[in-house]
TORNUPA-173100 format. One record per residue (C-alpha): residue in three letters; x, y, z. Coordinates in steps of 0.001 Angstrom, whole numbers, plus 500000, padded with zeros to 6 digits. Layout:
BEGIN
 code     c1     c2     c3
  ala      X      Y      Z
...
// end
This chain:
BEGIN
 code     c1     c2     c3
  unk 520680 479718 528685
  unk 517356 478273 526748
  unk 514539 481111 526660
  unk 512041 480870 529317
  unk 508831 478813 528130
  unk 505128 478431 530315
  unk 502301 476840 530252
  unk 499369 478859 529364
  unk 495931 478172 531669
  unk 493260 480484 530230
  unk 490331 479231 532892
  unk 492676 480520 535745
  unk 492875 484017 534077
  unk 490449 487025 534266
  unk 490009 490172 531601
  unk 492581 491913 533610
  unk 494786 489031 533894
  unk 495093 488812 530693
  unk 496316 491916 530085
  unk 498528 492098 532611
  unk 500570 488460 531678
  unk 499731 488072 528356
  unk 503240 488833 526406
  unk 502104 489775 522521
  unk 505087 489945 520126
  unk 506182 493743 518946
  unk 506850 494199 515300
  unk 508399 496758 512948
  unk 506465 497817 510061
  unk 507495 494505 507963
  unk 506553 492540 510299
  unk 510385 491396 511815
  unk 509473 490654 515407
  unk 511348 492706 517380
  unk 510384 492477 520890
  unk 507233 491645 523469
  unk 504961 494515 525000
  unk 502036 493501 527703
  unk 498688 492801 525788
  unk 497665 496096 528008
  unk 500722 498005 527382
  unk 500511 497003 523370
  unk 496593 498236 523345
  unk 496867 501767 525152
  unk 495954 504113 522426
  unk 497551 507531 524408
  unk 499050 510973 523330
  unk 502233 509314 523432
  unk 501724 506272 521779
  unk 498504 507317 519733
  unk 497527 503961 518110
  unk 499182 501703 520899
  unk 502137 499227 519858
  unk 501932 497385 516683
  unk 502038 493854 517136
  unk 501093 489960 515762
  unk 497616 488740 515897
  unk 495468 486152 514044
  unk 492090 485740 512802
  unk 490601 482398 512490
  unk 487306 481760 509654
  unk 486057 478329 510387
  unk 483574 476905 507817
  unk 480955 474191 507946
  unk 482073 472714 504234
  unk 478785 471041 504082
  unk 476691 473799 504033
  unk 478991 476768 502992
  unk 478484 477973 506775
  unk 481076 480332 508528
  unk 481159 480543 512296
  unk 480716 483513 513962
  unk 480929 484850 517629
  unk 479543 487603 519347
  unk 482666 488994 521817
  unk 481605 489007 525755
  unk 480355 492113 527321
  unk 482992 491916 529718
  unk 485781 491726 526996
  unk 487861 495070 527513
  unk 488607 495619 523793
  unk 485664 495290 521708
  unk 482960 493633 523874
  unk 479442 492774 522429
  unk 480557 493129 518766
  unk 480271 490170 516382
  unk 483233 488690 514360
  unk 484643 486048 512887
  unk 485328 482318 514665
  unk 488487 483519 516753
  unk 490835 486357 517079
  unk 493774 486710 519296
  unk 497701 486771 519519
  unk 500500 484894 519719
  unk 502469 485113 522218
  unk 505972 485465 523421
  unk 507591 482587 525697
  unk 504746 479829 525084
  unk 505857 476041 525922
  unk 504226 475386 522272
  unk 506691 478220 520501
  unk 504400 480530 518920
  unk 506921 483319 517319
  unk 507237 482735 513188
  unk 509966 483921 510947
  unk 510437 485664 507768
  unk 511130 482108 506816
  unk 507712 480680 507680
  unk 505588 483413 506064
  unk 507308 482806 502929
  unk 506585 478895 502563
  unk 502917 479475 504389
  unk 503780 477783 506758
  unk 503433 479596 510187
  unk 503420 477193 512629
  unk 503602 479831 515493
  unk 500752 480959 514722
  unk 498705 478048 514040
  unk 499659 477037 517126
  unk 498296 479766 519080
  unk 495052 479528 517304
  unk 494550 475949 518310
  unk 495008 477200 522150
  unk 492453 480273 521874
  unk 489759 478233 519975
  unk 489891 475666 523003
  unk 489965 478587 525535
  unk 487419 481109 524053
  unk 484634 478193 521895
  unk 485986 475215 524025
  unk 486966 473458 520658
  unk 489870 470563 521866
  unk 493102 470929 520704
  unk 493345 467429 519309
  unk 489926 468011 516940
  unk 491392 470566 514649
  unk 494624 469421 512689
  unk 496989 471919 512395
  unk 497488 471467 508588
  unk 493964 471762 508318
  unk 494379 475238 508747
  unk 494991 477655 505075
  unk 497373 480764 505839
  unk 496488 483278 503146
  unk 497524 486740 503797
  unk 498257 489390 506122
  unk 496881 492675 507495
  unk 498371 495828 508889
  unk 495546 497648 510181
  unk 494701 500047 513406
  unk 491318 500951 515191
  unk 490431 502708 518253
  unk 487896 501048 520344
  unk 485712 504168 520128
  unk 482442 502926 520046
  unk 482586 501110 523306
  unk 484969 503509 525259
  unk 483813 507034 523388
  unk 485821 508897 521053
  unk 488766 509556 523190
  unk 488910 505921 524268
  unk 492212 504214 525899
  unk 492511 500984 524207
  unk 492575 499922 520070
  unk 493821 497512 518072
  unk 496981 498554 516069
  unk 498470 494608 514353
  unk 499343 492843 511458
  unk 496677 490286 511448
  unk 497529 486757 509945
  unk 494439 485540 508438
  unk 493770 481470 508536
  unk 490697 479640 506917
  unk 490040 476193 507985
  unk 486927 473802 507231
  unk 485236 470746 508754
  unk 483040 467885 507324
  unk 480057 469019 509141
  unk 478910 471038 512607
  unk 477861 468352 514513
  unk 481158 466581 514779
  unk 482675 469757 516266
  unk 482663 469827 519875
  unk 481812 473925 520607
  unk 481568 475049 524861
  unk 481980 478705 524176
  unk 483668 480266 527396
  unk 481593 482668 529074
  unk 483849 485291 529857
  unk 485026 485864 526168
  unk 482136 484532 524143
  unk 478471 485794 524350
  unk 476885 484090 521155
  unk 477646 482041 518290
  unk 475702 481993 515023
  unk 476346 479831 511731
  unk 475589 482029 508797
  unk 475668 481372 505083
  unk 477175 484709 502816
  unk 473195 486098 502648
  unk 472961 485997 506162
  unk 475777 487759 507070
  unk 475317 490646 504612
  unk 471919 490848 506209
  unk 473543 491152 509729
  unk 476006 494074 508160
  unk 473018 495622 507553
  unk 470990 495397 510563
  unk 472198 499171 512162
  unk 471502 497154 515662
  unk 474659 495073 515419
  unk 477818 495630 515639
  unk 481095 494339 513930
  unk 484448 494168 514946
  unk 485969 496333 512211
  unk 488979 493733 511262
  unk 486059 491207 510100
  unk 484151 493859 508280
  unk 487729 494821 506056
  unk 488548 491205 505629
  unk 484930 490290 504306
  unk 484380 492974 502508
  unk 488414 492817 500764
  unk 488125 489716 499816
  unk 485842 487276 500862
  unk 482727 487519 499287
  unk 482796 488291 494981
  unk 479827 486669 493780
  unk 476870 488746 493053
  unk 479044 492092 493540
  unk 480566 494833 491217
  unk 483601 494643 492905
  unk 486678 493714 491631
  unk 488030 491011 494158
  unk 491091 489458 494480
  unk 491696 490746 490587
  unk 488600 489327 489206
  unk 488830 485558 490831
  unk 485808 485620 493294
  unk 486095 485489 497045
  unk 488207 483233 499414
  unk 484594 481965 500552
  unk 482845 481810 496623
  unk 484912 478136 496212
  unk 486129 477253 499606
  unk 487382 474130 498060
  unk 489561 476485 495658
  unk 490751 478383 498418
  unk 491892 475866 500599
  unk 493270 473264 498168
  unk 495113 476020 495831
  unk 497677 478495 496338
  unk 495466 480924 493800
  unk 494359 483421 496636
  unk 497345 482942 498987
  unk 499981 486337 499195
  unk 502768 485915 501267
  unk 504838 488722 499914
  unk 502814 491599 500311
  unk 501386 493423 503893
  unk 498141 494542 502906
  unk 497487 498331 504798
  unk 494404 499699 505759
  unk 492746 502703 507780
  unk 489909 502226 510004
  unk 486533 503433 509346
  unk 485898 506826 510842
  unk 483962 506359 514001
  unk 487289 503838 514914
  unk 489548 507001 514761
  unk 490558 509164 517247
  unk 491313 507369 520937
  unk 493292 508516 523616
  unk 495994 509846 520915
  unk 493686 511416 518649
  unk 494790 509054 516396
  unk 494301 510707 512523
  unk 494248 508739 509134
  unk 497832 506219 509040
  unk 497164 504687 505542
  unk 495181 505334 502488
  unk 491840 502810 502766
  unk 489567 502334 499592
  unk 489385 504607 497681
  unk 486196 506237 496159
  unk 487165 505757 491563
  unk 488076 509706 490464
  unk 488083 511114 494806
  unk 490283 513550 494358
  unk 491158 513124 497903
  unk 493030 510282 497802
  unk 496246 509296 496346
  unk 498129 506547 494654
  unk 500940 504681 496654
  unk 502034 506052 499863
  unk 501026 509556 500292
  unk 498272 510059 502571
  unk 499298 507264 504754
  unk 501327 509690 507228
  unk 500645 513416 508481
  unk 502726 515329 506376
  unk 504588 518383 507614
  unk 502604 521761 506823
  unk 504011 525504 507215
  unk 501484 528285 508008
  unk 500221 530707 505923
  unk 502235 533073 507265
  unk 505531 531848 506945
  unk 504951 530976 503579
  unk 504577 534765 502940
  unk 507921 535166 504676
  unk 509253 533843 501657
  unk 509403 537087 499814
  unk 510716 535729 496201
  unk 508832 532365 496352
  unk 505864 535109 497023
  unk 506393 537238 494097
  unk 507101 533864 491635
  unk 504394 532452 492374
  unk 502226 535738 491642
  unk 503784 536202 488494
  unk 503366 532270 487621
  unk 499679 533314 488443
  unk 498948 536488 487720
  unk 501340 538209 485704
  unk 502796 535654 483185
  unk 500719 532642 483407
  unk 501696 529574 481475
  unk 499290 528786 478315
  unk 497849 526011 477336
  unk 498326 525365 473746
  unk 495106 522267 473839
  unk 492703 524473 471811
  unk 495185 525131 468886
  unk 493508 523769 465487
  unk 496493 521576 464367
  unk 495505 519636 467802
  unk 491767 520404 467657
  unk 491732 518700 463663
  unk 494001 515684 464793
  unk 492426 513970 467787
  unk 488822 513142 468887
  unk 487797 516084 471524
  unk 485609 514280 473953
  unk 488900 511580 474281
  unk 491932 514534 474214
  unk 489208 516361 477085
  unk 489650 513363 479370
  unk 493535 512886 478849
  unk 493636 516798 479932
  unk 491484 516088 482821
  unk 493473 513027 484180
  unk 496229 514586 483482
  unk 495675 517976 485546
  unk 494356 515158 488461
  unk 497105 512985 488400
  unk 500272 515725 488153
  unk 499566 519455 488948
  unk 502595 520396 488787
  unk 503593 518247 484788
  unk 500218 519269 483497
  unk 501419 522910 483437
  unk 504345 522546 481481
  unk 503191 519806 479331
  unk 500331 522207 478536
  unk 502680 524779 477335
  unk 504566 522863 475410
  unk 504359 523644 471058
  unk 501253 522039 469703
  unk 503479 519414 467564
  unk 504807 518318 470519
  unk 502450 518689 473690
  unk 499878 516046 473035
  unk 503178 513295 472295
  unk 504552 513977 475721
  unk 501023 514264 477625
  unk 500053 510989 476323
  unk 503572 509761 477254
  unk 503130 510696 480744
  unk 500057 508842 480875
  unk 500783 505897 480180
  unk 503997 505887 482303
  unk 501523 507227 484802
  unk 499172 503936 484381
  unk 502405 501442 484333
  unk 503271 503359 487782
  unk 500206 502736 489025
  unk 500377 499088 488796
  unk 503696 498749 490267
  unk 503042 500661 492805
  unk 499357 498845 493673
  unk 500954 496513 496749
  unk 497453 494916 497730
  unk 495448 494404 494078
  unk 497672 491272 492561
  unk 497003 487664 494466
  unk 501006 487404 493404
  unk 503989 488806 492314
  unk 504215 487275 489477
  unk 500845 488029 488576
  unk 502279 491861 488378
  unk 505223 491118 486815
  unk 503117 489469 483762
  unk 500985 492460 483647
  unk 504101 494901 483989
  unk 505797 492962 481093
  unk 503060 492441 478441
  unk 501639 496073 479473
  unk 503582 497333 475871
  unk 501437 494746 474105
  unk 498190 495210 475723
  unk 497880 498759 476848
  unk 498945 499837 473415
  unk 498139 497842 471273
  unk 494441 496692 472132
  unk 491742 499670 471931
  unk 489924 498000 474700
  unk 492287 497188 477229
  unk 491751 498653 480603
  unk 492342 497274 484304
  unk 489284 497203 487049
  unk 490054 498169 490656
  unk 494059 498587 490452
  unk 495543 502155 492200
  unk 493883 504557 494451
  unk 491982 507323 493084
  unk 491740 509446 489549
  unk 495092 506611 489240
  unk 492489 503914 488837
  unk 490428 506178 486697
  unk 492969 506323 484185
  unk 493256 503050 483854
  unk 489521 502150 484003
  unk 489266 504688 481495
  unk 493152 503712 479517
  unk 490791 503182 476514
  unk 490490 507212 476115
  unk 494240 507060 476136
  unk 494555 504881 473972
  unk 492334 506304 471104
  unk 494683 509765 471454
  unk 498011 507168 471321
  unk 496788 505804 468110
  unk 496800 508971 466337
  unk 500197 510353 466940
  unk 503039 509906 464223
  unk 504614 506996 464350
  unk 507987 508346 465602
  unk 506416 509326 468556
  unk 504445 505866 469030
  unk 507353 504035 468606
  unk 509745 506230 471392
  unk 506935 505697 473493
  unk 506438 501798 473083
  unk 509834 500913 473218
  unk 510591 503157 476780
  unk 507218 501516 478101
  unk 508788 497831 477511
  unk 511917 498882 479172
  unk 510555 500314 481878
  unk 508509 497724 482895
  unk 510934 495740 482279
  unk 513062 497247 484558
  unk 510195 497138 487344
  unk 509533 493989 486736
  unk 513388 493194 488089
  unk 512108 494834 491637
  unk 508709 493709 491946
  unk 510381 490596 494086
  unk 512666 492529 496385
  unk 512269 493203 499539
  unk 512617 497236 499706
  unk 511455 497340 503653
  unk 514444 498262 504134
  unk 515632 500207 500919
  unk 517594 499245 498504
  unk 520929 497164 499208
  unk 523656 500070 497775
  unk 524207 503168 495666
  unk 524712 500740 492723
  unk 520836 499458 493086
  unk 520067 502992 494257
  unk 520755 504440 490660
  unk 519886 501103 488750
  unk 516012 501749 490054
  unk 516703 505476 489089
  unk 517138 504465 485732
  unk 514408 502626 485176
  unk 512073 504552 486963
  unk 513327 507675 485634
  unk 516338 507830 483488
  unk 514006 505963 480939
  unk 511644 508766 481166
  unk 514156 511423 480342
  unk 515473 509167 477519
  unk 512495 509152 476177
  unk 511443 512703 476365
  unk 514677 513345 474680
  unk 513876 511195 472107
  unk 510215 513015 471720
  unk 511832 516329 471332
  unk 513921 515328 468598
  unk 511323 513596 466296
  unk 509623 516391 466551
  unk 511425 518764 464578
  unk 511769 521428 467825
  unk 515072 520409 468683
  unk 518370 519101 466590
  unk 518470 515067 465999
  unk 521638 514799 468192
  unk 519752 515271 471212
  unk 517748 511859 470659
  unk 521675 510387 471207
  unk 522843 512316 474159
  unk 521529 509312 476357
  unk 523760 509748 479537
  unk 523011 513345 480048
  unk 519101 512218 479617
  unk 519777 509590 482339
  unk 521384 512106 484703
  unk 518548 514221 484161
  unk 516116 511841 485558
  unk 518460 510609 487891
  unk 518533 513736 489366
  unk 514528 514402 489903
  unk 513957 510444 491010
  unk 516463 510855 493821
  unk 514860 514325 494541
  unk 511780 513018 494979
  unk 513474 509650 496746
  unk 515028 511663 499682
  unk 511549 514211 499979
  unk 509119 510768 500227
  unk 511204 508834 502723
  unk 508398 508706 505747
  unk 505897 507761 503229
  unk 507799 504913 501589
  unk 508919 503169 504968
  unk 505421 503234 505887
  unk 504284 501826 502543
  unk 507105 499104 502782
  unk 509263 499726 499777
  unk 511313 502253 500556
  unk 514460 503727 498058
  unk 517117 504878 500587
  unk 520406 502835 499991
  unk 521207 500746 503515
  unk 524701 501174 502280
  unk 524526 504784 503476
  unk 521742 505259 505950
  unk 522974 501913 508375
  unk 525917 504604 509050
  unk 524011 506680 510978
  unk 521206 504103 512161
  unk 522110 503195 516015
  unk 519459 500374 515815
  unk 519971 499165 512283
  unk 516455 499797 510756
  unk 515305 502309 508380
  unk 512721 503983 510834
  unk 515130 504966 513235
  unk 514986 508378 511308
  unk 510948 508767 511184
  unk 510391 510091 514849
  unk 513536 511294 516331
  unk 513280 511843 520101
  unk 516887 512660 521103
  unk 519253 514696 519702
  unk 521103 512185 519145
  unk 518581 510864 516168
  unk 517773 514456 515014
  unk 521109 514781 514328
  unk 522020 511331 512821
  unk 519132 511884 510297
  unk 520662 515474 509261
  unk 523663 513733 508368
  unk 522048 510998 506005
  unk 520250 513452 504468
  unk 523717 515233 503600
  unk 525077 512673 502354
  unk 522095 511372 500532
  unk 521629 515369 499053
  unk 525238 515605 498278
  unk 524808 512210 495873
  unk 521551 513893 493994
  unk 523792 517067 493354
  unk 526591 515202 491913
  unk 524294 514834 489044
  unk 524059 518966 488471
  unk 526743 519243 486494
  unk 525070 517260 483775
  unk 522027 518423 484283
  unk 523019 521848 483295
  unk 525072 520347 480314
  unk 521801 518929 478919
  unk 520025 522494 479432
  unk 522318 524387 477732
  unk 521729 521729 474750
  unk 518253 522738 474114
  unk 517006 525424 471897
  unk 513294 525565 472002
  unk 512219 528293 475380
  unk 509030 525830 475871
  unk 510926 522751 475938
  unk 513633 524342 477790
  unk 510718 525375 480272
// end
């Protein structure tokens, strides 16, 4: 039987109508429709569903190109979302069941061209500014990225308010010859005002305290749309989509149809009916210690008490003699380190480092004084090549980040003065706004140690370069891609270290050769850290888990079947891919402990 299609009449429609018929399409965190909620039903923000249903939505920028004009409107007072706030020309949804099919595919984000949801912005711009179908062409209209962001609508409804916006916003520039030819009868039930403003007059509205702003046009303008005259870093140093409209809609150079770019809301749009908390990190503040590169901080993470912590007798008394009783040294201030490298640049690696990795910067710290300032800088700069891969919003391409992952051996090391502007979250961008300090330490290690740490830098980005193009929504394919990430990810780094502690004199040459037991070693802590960072890898959309194993015990096929378990049913399910997931890590013990009993220096062993 064909699916069901209507005609949609907005004039015979009210506010509640709307909400009631209107059929928005569902979506998992990747953006794979799979389903239709009511517009109502998908904007309830309640304890059950505390930022409502994610679904599709649009936003539409139209632009006098004459005058370098964008179109605003002010939202109608008796809008139930969002009333009397200004935003951009139109924003709505697509919806589900439309005579004029509005429902894209993976398939049409990838070539740009998203018919679906072109389509449904022609039919709101006629129904909310009165703007005929027929005026606008649809290939007129520029699809250049998308949005995954959430807000509760807590400034009209009060901080536990019952309705938000919780989509993955499709954002779609188009421009005309010149206002007057466009035909503009705003409707009065969704639009209160219109205003053309140039880029001075809108940062003068932002900062008149009297308006107000929906908050998707606020994160979209101030991401990427506006670059000229500002110290910000946008769209990696090209300008804004609205600097060189002619650029942005004749060139590909700003479009990104790979990447799903996340984003909190600002504070007073938290909270709602669910007491909706912080879902993704947002911009972060260069050096907050607060925030964190990739994915953590994007999810509530699961906290014990105090008190049954102190349960935990032996982790109790560990920890106090780790402390207290037999703290680890740092062996920074000896003079063979304080005669080698400049202070003021060695103070700053230490800093980062301590910032970046608690729990490395102890036992790099302790490591002999021939060796601890070879593997700290090490670390680094693996740090800084993480940090780029693992920045999904900063590159206008992949290939853009697979250039700077490749050449990152031959920049990062090689000129004094590279560094990278506004990549990573966090004392992550630090270091590499600040790589220069890095590299003035690098440059004054032997040259064993600069070439161990050259050659795994290459490889490793080498090897990230290979995944920067897959799509790891859904983890990787098999066990087989499972460990081949490992290894470059990890294995490298244990190669490496390996390699380190041999040309150092502090253990026997051999070691530098014992390459599988080095890969087995980081096998063993990637996959560790794999299975422990699941939740906050599905959310951040590149997730590690094979789908060879987990689609076992997945009744509906996706990867998030395991992140909120209601039945017991799930529960159990996820207990068993975690067993078989830990019982693949542990396989790797046996080598592990073959490479320990190799080493014969107690710090390195430590």
């Amino acid at each position: 039987m064909a699916p069901t299609t209507k005609k949609w009449d907005g004039t015979a429609m009210t506010q509640t109508d709307f909400m009631e018929r209107d059929t928005v399409l569902v979506l998992s965190n990747d953006d794979t429709v799979i389903g239709s909620e009511s517009k109502r039903s998908s904007h309830e923000f309640t304890p059950t569903q505390p930022r409502g249903v994610l679904h599709r939505a649009f936003s539409v920028f139209l632009f006098d190109s004459s005058t370098n004009e964008l179109l605003l409107q002010k939202r109608a007072s008796t809008k139930i979302t969002f009333p009397n706030v200004w935003t951009n020309t139109c924003c709505s949804h697509p919806l589900h069941g439309m005579d004029v099919n509005e429902v894209d595919g993976p398939e049409d984000v990838e070539d740009g061209s998203v018919m679906g949801v072109k389509a449904a912005a022609l039919r709101k711009l006629e129904h909310e500014l009165g703007i005929p179908v027929g005026e606008l062409p649809v290939e007129g209209f520029k699809f250049l990225t998308r949005l995954h962001y959430w807000a509760a609508d807590t400034v009209t409804h009060g901080k536990k308010s019952p309705w938000g916006e919780h989509e993955i916003d499709y954002v779609l520039f188009i421009t005309i010859p010149s206002k007057s030819t466009l035909t503009l009868k705003p409707h009065p039930d969704e639009v209160d005002d219109t205003r053309w403003v140039t880029q001075s007059q809108l940062l003068e509205m932002f900062a008149d305290e009297s308006l107000l702003f929906s908050p998707w046009f606020r994160l979209i303008t101030n991401r990427w749309m506006i670059g000229e005259g500002s110290e910000k870093n946008v769209n990696g140093g090209k300008g804004g989509w609205w600097d060189d409209l002619r650029r942005t809609m004749e060139t590909n150079d700003f479009c990104d149809y790979v990447n799903i770019h996340r984003f909190d809301p600002p504070s007073e749009h938290m909270g709602g009916g669910g007491d909706a908390g912080p879902m993704f990190d947002g911009a972060a503040v260069v050096g907050d210690a607060s925030k964190k590169q990739g994915a953590y901080g994007k999810v509530k993470t699961h906290k014990e008490s105090t008190l049954k912590q102190l349960v935990h007798l032996d982790e109790v008394c560990s920890a106090i003699t780790l402390l207290y009783l037999q703290p680890l040294k740092s062996n920074l201030e000896s003079d063979v380190i304080k005669q080698t490298f400049d202070p003021s640049d060695l103070a700053f690696c230490d800093e980062i480092l301590c910032k970046v990795s608690r729990s490395f910067a102890a036992v790099i710290r302790q490591l002999p004084p021939t060796l601890l300032v070879d593997v700290l800088i090490f670390y680094l700069v693996l740090r800084a090549l993480d940090t780029i891969e693992d920045d999904m919003t900063f590159f206008d391409s992949n290939e853009d980040k697979v250039k700077i992952l490749q050449s990152f051996h031959k920049t990062a090391l090689v000129d004094p003065n590279w560094k990278m502007m506004g990549c990573g979250e966090g004392d992550e961008r630090r270091l590499l706004e600040e790589f220069p300090k890095c590299h003035s330490v690098y440059a004054t290690l032997p040259e064993g140690s600069r070439r161990v740490i050259s050659d795994i830098t290459q490889r490793m980005a080498t090897g990230m370069a290979e995944f920067v193009d897959k799509d790891l929504g859904q983890g990787t394919v098999d066990v087989q891609q499972y460990n081949r990430y490992c290894h470059f990810v990890a294995g490298l780094v244990g190669e490496g270290l390996s390699r380190l502690f041999s040309v150092s004199g502090l253990e026997q040459p051999s070691l530098a050769t014992e390459l599988h037991l080095s890969d087995q070693m980081g096998l063993f802590l990637q996959k560790t850290n794999i299975i422990r960072d699941y939740l906050e890898d599905y959310v951040d959309g590149r997730a590690f888990w094979p789908q060879s194993v987990w689609k076992k015990y997945s009744s509906s096929g996706d990867l998030g079947y395991f992140a909120n378990p209601t039945t017991e049913e799930a529960t159990n399910a996820g207990l068993y891919c975690l067993n078989e997931l830990v019982t693949d890590a542990l396989e790797l013990v046996p080598d592990c402990l073959t490479y320990l009993s190799k080493l014969r220096c107690a710090e390195v062993f430590r």
